[in-house]
N, C-alpha and C positions, 0 to 999 in steps of 0.2 A: 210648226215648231222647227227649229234650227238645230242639225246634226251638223256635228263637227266631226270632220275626218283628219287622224294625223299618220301620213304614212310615211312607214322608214325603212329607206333601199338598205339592205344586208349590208353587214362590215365586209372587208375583205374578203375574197373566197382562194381557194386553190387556183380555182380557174381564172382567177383575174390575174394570180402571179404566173402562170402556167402560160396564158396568153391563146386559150384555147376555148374555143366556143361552147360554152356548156350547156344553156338550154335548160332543159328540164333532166341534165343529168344532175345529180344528187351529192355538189360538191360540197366540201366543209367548208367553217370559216377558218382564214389562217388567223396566227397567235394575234396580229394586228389587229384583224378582226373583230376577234374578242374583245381585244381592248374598245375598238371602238361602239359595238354594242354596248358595252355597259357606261359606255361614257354618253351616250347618247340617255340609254337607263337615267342617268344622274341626273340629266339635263332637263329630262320628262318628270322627273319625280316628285314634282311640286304640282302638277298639273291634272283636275282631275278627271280621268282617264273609265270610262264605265266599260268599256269591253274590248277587249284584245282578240284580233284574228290575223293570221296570216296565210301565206303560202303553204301546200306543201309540202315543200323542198328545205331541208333544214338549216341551209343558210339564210335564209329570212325566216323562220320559226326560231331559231336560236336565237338571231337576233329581237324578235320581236319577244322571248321569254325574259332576255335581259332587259328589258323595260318592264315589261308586266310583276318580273319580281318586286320593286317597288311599293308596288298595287296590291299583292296579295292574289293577282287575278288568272284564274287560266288564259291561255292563247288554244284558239280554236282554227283550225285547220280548213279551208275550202282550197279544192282543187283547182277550181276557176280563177284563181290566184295567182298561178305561175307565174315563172317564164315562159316567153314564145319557145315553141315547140321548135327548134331546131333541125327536125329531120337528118339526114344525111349529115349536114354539120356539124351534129353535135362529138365534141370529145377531136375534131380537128383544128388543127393548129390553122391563124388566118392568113397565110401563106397556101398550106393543103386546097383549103376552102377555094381561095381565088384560081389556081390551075386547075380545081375537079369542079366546078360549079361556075365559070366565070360570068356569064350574064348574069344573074342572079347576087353576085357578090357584087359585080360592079354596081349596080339598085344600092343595094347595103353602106357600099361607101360612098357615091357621089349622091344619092334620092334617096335616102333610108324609109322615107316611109312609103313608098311604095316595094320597099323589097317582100320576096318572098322564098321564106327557107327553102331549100331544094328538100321535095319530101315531108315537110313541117309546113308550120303557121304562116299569112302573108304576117304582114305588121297588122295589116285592118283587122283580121282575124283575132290576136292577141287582143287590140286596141277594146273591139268589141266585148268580147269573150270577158275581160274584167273590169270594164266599163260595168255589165250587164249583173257582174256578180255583186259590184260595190252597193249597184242602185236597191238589191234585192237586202242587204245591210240598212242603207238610208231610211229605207220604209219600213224597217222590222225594228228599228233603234231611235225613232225620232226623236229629239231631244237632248240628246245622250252625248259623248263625245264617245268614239272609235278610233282604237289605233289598229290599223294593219301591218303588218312587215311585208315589205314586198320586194321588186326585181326592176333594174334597170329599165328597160322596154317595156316591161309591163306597167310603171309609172309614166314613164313618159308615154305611151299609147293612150294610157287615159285621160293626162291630163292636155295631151291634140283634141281629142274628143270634147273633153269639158271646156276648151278655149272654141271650142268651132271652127278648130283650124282646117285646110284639109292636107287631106297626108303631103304635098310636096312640098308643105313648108314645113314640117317635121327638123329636114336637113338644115336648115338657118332660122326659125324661129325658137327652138325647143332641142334644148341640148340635152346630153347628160348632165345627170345628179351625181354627187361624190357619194360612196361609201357610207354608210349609216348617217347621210342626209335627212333634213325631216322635211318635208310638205302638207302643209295645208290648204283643205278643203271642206268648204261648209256646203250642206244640201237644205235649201229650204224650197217649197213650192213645188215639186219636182222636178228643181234645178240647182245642176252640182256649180259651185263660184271659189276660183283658184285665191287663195288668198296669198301665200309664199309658198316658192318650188324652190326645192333645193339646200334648203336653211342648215350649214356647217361650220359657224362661228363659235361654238364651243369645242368642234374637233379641232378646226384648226388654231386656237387659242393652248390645245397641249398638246401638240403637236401632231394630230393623226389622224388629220383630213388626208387621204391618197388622191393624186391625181392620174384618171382617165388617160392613160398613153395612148390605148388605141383606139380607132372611129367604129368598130365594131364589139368592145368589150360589153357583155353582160354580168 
């Protein structure tokens, strides 16, 4: 039987306007945000949805509630859902980052997926880590369609994995997703098949698709 997975990167956060590496610190969504959760909510709302999980960290749990509301459904929490673990980064500005960490930073902007947080996650780490949790979803909900809310890196980490990419093409095959983005992933046979990454044609249609300024934003 064929599970359907739809996951949706968090609206806006503090930390995206802030320009500072958050990690698994516990940033809100800003007002944009919001809006764009629940615009995302509206977009989902026709579609049917058997079980809501996310991160967490409450900006992809809020946003992932603003969809579920729809549904009538809970959103259920796994830890192995994050974001990469940040380490030492986390809550620094990516300027701080690059003069107190620089090997490490340099990975981040020119090879991102081999970086590894000073203190925190590599990418592989991440990549795995919610790779392993989605798959333990796939097999508990066969059939079903699943929405997740989830996090920059920790979507694109899995879906390297589920392309069989290996991490140095991370940097030029697999970019960022905007802001309450949707992606689809069906798992049938015990194998995950990317159907569309990144899907923001109804944000940006009212205007609140955000674009990505920097090469290390989460």
């Amino acid at each position: 039987m064929k599970t359907r997975f739809i996951f949706v990167r968090h609206g806006q956060s503090t930390g995206n306007l802030s320009k500072r590496f958050a990690g698994q610190i516990d940033v809100k969504l800003t007002e944009t945000g919001i809006k764009q959760g629940k615009c995302t909510g509206e977009y989902l709302k026709n579609k049917k949805i058997d079980f809501f999980y996310s991160s967490t960290l409450s900006r992809a749990y809020d946003t992932a509630c603003y969809c579920a509301e729809f549904h009538n459904k809970p959103v259920n929490k796994i830890d192995d859902l994050k974001e990469i673990n940040g380490g030492y980064w986390e809550d620094l500005t990516y300027p701080q980052i690059k003069e107190t960490y620089p090997q490490n930073y340099n990975n981040w902007v020119t090879n991102i997926g081999i970086a590894h947080c000073d203190g925190g996650e590599s990418v592989e780490d991440v990549m795995n880590r919610v790779y392993n949790a989605t798959k333990v979803l796939a097999e508990k909900h066969k059939g079903k369609t699943v929405l997740i809310g989830t996090h920059g890196m920790a979507l694109r980490a899995f879906i390297l994995k589920v392309l069989n990419l290996p991490l140095e093409k991370m940097q030029t095959d697999l970019l960022w997703v905007s802001n309450a983005s949707v992606t689809y992933v069906d798992y049938e046979n015990g194998e995950f098949n990317l159907l569309e990454y990144g899907y923001d044609a109804h944000l940006e249609k009212v205007g609140l698709k955000t674009e990505l300024k920097s090469k290390a934003e989460d």
